[in-house]
N, C-alpha and C positions, 0 to 999 in steps of 0.2 A: 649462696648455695642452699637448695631446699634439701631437705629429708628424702632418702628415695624413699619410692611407693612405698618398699615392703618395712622402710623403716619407720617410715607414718604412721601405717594401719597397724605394724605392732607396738608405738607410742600409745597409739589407742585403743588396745586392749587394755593395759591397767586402770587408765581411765575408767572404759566402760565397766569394768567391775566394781574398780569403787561406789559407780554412780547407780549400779544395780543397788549395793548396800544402802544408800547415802539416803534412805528412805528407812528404815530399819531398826528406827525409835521408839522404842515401847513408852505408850503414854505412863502419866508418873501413879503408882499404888501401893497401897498397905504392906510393910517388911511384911515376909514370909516366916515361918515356925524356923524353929533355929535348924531341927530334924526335917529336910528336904526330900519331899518327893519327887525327885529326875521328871518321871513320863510328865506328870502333872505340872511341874514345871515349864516343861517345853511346852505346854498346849496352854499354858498360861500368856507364855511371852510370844507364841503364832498368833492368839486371839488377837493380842491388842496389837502386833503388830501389822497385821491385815486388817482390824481395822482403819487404822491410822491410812494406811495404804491406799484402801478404797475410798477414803474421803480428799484425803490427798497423791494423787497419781505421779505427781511431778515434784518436782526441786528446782532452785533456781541459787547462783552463787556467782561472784566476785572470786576467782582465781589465779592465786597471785604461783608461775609455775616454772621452775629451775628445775632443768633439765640437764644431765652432762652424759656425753659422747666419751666412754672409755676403752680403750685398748682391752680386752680379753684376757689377754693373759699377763698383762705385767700392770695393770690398773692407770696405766697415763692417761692423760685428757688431753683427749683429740678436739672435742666444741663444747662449747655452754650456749645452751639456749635459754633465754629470759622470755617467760610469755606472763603477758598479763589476758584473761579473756572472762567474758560472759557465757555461765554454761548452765543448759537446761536439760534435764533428764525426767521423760518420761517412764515407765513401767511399761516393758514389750515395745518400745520403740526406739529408735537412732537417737544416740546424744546430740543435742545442737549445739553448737559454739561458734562465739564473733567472737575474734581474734583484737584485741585493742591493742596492744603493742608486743612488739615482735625485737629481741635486739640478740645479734650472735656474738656470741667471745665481746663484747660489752660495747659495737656499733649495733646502729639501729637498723633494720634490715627489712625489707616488704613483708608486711603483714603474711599474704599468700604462703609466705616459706613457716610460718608456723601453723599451716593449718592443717591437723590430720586429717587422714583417710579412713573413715570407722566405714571403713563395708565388713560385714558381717553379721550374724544374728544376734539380736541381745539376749545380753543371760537369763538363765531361770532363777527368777528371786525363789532365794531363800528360805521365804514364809507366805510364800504364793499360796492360791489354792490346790493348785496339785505339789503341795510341798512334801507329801509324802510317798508320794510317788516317784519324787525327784532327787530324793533327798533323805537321810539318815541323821534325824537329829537325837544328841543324846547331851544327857546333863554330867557333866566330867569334874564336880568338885569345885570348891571356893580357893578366891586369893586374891591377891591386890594388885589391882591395876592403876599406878597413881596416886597412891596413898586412898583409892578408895575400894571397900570390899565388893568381890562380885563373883557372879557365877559364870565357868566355863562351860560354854556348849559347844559340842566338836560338830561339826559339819560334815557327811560325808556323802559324796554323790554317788546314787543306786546306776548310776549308770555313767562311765569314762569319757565325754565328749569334753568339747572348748568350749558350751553351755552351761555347764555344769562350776558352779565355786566348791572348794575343801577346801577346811582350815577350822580355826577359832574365832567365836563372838562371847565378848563377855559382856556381861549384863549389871548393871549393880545390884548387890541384894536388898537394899534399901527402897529402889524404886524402879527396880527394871529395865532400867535406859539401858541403851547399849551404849561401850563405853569405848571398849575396841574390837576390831575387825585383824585377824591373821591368817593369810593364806596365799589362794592362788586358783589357777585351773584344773581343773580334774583331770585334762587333756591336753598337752600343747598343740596347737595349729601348727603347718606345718613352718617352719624359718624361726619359730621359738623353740630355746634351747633350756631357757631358766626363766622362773618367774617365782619374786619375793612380792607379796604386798603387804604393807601394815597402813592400818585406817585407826586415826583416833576424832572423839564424837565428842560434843559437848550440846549443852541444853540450849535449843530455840522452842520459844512456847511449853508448849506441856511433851515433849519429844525432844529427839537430838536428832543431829547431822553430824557429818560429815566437817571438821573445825581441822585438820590435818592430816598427810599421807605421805608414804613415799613407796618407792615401787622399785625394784632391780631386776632387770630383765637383759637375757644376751639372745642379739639374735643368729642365727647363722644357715647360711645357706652357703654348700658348697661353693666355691668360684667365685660368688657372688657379697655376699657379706658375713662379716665376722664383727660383729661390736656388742659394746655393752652400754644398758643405758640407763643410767640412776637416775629417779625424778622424783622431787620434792613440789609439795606445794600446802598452801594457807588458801582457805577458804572464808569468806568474808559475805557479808550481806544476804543471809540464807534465807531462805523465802519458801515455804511451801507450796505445792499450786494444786485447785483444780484441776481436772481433766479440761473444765472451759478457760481456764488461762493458760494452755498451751499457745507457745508463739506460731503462727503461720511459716511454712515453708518459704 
């Protein structure tokens, strides 16, 4: 049994958010004065994370991803999808992904049936260049994320679209990584009802990815669907890419 359509393409919306952030690793620098300057802060952590960006466009990862189909309102699980796939995310483009195994409620199932539908626009990163146009960043105070210290920066989108990510990124004060990712759409699309995301990051090279997430999302369209769908997943084998090692269509 596959996914319906509208229940694919709204699997992969949290996806494609994630994999908008999953580039979003400020290279590593000097702790900061104990007395934090906010504005000076965020234009600290746009610098190096655009340029990170512009040298590397893409991402590349091993995603190991547990998926479950729940009732809405009294929380039973209806399916468990096991995906294992290869996924590539460019900046302003369509996520790519090859599906390598596929197993529902714990048989093994045609790949096909776990393959989303991402038709829609990719997001507006975050620390893009018209990030201020697009976006409301501000520096909201120190705390621990993981036993390590860091700084909250709130996100808020200058304008309500499905383009558009709100929420929180925290940063370590140490070195700037981004540590974790908390939010969601500025917008729901229409057949989205709810959307939770949390992203946690750890160090590849002198940056981080994208190392774990999970995402709650209900969708609903009158008549038509009512479910809810938790999704977990491990990310493995992170790989930055040029713009020239993008994979071919």
């Amino acid at each position: 049994m596959r996914f319906s359509r509208k229940s694919r393409f709204l699997c992969g919306v949290s996806i494609a958010i994630a994999l908008c952030l999953s580039t979003s690793g400020a290279a590593m620098g000097a702790a900061p004065a104990a007395a934090v300057d906010g504005p000076a802060l965020v234009e600290k952590i746009a610098k190096r994370v655009g340029a990170i960006e512009d040298e590397f466009p893409g991402n590349y990862s091993r995603r190991q991803i547990v998926r479950k189909i729940l009732d809405p309102d009294d929380g039973s699980l209806r399916k468990t999808w096991e995906i294992e796939a290869d996924v590539w995310d460019f900046q302003g483009q369509q996520q790519q992904m090859k599906i390598l195994g596929c197993r529902l409620d714990g048989k093994k199932t045609d790949l096909g049936d776990c393959e989303p539908d991402l038709q829609g626009d990719p997001m507006l990163r975050v620390f893009g260049p018209d990030r201020k146009k697009n976006y409301k960043v501000t520096y909201a105070g120190d705390t621990v994320i993981g036993g390590v210290p860091a700084h909250r920066v709130e996100i808020a989108a200058r304008e309500k679209t499905a383009r558009h990510f709100e929420g929180q990124m925290y940063f370590a004060v140490d070195s700037l990584q981004v540590v974790r990712v908390v939010g969601g759409l500025a917008k729901y699309p229409f057949g989205l009802k709810k959307l939770a995301l949390e992203l946690d990051f750890g160090k590849v090279g002198d940056a981080s990815m994208i190392q774990k997430g999970t995402s709650d999302l209900t969708i609903y369209v009158p008549l038509l669907y009512n479910e809810r769908l938790v999704t977990s997943f491990t990310a493995t084998d992170q790989k930055r890419l040029t713009a020239a090692q993008r994979p071919k269509d």
